[in-house]
C-alpha positions in Angstrom: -45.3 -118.0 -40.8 -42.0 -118.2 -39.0 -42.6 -115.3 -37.0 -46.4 -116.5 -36.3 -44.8 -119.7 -34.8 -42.0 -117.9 -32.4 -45.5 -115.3 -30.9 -47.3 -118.7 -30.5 -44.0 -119.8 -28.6 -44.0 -117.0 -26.5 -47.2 -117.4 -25.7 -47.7 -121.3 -24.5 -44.4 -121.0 -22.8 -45.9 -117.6 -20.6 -49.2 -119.5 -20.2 -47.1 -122.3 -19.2 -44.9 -120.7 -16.8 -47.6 -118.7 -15.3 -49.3 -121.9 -14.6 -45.8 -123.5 -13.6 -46.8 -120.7 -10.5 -50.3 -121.7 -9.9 -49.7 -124.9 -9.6 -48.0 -125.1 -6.3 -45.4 -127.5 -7.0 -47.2 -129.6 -9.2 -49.6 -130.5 -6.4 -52.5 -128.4 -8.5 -53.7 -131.1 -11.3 -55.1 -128.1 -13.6 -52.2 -126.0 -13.7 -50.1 -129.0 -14.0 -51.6 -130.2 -17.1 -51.1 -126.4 -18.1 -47.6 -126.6 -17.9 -46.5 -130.0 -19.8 -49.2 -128.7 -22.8 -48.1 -125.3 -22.6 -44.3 -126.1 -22.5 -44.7 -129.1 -25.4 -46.6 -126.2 -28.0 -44.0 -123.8 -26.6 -41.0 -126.3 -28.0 -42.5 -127.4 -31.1 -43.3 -124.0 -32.4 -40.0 -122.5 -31.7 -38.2 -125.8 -33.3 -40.4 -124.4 -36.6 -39.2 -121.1 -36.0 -35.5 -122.1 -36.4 -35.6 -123.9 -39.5 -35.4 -120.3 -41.0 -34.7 -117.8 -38.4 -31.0 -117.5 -37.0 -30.7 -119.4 -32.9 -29.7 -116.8 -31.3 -32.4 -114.3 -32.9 -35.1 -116.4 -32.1 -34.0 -116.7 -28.2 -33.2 -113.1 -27.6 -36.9 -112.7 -29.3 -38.4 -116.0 -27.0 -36.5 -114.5 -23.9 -36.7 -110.7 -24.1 -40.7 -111.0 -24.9 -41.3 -114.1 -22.5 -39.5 -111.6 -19.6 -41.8 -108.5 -20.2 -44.8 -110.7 -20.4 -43.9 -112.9 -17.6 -43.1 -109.8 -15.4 -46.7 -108.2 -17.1 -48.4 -111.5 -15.8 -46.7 -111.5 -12.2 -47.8 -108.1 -11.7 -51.4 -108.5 -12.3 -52.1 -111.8 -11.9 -49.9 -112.7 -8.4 -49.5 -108.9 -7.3 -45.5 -109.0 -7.8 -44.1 -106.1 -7.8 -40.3 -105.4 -8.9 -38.4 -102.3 -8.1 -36.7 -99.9 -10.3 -33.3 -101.8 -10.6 -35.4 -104.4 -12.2 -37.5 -102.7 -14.1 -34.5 -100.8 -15.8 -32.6 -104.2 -16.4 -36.1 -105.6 -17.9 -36.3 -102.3 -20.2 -32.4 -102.9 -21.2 -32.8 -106.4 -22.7 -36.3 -104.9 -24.6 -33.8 -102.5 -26.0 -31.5 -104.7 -27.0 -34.1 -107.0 -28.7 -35.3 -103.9 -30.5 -31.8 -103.1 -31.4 -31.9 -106.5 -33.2 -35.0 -106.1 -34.9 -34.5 -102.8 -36.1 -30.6 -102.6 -36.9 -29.2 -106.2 -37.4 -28.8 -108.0 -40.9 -28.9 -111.1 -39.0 -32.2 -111.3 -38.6 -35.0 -112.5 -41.5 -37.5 -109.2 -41.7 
């Protein structure tokens, strides 16, 4: 379940932050609303997810995967585009979260 609750992290806190975007400075009532919910589930599942799974696991998870998706959502949603340097740096921390997964005994398989 633990690892159910750090995707639906991830997730609320991308919705959130991608409506954090759309709403213009908080001047956009829908969005707005978006980003307190989304931010509030985004909290509350990841202070599940650390009542079994070390900190610092669980943030290089919630960070590396909110990145991708963030940058995923910028691209195709708000036509941001990044350039190599920051792609490469983007594909770095993946590889280091995958690094984690795969190799550390720290984290709870």
């Amino acid at each position: 379940m633990n690892w159910l609750y750090l995707a639906i992290a991830i997730v609320a806190e991308v919705i959130a932050t991608s409506a954090l975007k759309a709403s213009e400075g908080f001047t956009r009532t829908i969005p707005s609303i978006l980003v307190v919910i989304g931010y509030g589930v985004a909290f509350y599942m990841l202070s599940l997810t650390l009542r079994t799974i070390p900190m610092g696991v669980v943030y290089a998870i919630w960070s590396g995967a909110g990145i991708v998706l963030i940058t995923l959502v910028g691209y195709f949603l708000f036509q941001q585009r990044l350039d190599l340097p920051a792609l490469v740096g983007i594909g770095l921390i993946v590889a280091g979260v995958l690094v984690m997964q795969l190799f550390s005994k720290s984290t709870a398989h």
